[in-house]
Kinemage of the C-alpha trace (Angstrom):
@kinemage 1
@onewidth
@group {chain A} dominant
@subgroup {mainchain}
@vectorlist {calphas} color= white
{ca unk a 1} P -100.761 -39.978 29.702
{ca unk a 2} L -100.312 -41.803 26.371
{ca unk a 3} L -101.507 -39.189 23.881
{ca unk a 4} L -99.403 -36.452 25.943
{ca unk a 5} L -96.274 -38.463 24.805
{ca unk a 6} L -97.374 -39.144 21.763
{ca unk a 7} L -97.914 -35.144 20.885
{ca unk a 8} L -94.592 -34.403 22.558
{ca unk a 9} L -93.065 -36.957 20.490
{ca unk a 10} L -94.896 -35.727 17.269
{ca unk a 11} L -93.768 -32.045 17.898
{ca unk a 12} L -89.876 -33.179 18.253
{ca unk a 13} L -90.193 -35.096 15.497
{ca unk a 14} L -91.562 -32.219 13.092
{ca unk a 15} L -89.175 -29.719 14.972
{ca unk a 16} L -86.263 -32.151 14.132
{ca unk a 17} L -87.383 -32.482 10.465
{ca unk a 18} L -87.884 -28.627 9.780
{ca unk a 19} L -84.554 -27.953 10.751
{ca unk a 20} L -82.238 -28.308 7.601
{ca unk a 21} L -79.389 -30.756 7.218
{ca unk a 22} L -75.870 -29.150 7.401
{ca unk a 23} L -73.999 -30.623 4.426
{ca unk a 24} L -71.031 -31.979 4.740
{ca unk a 25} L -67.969 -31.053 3.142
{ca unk a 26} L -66.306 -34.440 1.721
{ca unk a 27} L -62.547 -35.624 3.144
{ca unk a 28} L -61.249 -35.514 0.061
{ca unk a 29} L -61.994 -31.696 -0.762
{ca unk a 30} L -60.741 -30.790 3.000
{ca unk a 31} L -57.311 -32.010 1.885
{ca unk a 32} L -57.400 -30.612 -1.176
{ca unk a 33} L -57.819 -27.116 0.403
{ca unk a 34} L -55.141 -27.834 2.782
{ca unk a 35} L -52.808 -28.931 0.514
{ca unk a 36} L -53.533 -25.928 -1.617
{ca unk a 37} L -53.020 -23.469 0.450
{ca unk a 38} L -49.588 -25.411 2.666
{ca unk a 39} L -47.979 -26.781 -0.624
{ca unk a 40} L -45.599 -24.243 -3.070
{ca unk a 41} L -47.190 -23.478 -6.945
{ca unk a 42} L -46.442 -25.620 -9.285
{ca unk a 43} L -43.817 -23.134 -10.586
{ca unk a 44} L -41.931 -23.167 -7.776
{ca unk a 45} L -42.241 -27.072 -7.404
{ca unk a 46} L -41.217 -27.577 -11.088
{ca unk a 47} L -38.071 -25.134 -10.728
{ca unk a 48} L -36.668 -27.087 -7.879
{ca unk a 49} L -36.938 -30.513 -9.471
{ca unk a 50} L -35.388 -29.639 -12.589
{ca unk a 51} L -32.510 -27.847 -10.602
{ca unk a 52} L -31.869 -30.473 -8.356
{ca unk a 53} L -31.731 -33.065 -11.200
{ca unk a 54} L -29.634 -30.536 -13.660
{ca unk a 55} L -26.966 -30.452 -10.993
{ca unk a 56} L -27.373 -33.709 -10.052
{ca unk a 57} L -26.669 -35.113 -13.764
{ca unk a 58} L -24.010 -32.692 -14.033
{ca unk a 59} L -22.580 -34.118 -10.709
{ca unk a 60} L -22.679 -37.928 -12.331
{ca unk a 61} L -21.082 -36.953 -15.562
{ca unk a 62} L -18.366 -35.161 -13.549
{ca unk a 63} L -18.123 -38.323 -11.137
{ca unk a 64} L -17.410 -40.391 -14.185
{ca unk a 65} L -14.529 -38.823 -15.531
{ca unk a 66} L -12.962 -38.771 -11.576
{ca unk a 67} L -13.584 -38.787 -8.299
{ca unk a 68} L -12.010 -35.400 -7.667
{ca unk a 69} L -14.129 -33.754 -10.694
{ca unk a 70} L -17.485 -35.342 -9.228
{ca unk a 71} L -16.969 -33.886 -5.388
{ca unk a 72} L -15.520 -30.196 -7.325
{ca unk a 73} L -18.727 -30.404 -9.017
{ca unk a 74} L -20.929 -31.626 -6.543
{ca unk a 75} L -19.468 -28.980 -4.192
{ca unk a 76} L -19.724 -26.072 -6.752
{ca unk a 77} L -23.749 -27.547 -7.191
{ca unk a 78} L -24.282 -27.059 -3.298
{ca unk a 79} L -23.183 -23.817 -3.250
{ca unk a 80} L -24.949 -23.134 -6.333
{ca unk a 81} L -28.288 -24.060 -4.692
{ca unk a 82} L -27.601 -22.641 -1.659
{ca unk a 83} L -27.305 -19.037 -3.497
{ca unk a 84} L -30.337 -20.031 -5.572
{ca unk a 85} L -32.271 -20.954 -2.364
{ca unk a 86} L -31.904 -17.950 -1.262
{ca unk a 87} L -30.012 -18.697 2.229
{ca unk a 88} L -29.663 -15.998 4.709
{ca unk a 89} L -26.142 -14.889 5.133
{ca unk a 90} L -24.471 -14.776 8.537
């Protein structure tokens, strides 16, 4: 009774050691290819920043002369980006 589970024991543990490993893909890389493919190119990314902060400097300097200036030319920046955006018209 002894040897029989020994063999079976023997056999499962060969069977379990033939069988390879499936590797496993790290957390970090997972991400990565999430973020890759859900996230815009760096193009894009760059473009928006340096629009948002071109009209928003142009927006301070206006607001510094007077407050009518700075909401003209924070209005005139919205609509700007708006058009630039790309905004469906209705």
């Amino acid at each position: 009774m002894t040897a029989g589970f020994m063999d079976a024991f023997r056999v499962e543990r060969a069977t379990i050691k033939s069988t390879p490993k499936r590797t496993r893909t790290p957390l970090t890389v997972r991400v990565a290819r999430v973020l890759a493919r859900r996230l815009p190119s760096w193009a894009a990314l760059r473009t928006l920043l340096l629009s948002l902060a071109g009209f928003g400097m142009l927006t301070a300097a206006a607001w510094t002369l007077h407050m009518a200036a700075g909401l003209a030319v924070g209005g005139i920046s919205l609509l700007i980006l708006e058009s630039l955006s790309g905004g469906e018209r209705r």
